[in-house]
C-alpha positions as CSV (number, residue, x, y, z in Angstrom):
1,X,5.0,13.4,-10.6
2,X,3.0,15.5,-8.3
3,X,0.5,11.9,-7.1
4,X,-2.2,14.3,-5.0
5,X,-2.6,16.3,-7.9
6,X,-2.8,13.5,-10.4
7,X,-5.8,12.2,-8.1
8,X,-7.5,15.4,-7.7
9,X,-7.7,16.2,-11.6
10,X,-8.6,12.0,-11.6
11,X,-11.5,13.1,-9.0
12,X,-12.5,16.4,-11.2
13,X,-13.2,14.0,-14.1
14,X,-15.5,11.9,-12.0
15,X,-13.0,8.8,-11.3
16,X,-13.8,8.5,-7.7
17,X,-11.3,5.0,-7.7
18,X,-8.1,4.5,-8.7
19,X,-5.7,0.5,-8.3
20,X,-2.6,1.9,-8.0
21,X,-0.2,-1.5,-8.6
22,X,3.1,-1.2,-8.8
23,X,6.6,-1.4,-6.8
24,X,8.1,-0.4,-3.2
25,X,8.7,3.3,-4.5
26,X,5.2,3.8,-5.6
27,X,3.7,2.6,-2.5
28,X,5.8,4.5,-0.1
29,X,5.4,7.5,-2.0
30,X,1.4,7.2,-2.0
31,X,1.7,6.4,2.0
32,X,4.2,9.0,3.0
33,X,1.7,11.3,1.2
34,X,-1.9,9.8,2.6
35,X,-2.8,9.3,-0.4
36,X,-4.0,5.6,0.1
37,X,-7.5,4.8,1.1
38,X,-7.4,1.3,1.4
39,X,-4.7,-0.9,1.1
40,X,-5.2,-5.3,-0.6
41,X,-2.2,-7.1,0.1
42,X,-1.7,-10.5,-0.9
43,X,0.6,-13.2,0.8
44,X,1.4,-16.3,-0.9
45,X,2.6,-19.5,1.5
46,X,6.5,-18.7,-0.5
47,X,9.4,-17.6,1.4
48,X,12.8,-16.1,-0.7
49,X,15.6,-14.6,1.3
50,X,17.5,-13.0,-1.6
51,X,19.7,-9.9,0.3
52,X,19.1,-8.0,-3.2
53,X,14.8,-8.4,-2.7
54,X,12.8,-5.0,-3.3
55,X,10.9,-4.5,-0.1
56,X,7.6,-4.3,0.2
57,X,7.4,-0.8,0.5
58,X,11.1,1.6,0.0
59,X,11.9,3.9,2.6
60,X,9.3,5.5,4.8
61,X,12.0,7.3,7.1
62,X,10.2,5.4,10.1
63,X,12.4,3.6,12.6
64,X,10.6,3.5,15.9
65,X,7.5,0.9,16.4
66,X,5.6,3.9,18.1
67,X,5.9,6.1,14.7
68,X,4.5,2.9,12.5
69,X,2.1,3.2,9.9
70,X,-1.0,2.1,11.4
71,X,-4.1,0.2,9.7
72,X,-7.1,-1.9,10.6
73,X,-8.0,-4.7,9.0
74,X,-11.5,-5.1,7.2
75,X,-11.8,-8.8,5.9
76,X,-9.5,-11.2,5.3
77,X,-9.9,-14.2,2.7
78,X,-8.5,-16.9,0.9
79,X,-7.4,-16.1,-3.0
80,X,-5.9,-20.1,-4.1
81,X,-3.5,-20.6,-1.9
82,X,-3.0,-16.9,-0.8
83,X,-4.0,-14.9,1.2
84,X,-5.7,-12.0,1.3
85,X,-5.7,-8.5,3.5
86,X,-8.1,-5.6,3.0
87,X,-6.9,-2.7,5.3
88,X,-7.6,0.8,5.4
89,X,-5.2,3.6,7.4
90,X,-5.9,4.7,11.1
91,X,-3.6,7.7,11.0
């Protein structure tokens, strides 16, 4: 699915905002294409350490610190026990 044109016939049709909620593909797909504006993540005080976990985002082809994806954060607050994390890009 072409995303950027999804969001620019979205944007013809007057929806300025879209939640885009969903896995590790979807969200490196929709960063490896600038397509996200603002990013909410939530952490919970819970650790797993199954080897088999879906990351938190699949494969951005980025390896060295220097080429990282690079956001500032807006607010922070407190959800229940979570936490969180408004951010928007820098790059």
């Amino acid at each position: 699915m072409d995303l950027e044109l999804l969001l620019d016939t979205l944007g013809q049709q007057g929806i300025a905002s879209v939640l885009c909620e969903g896995g590790h593909t979807l969200a490196a797909s929709l960063l490896c294409a600038k397509l996200v504006d603002k990013l909410e993540l939530f952490i919970a005080p819970k650790m797993l350490g199954d080897p088999d976990a879906k990351p938190l985002v699949a494969d951005l082809g980025i390896t060295q610190l220097d080429q990282a994806l690079g956001f500032k954060i807006l607010r922070t607050s407190r959800c229940g026990p979570d936490i969180r994390i408004e951010m928007i890009p820098t790059c």
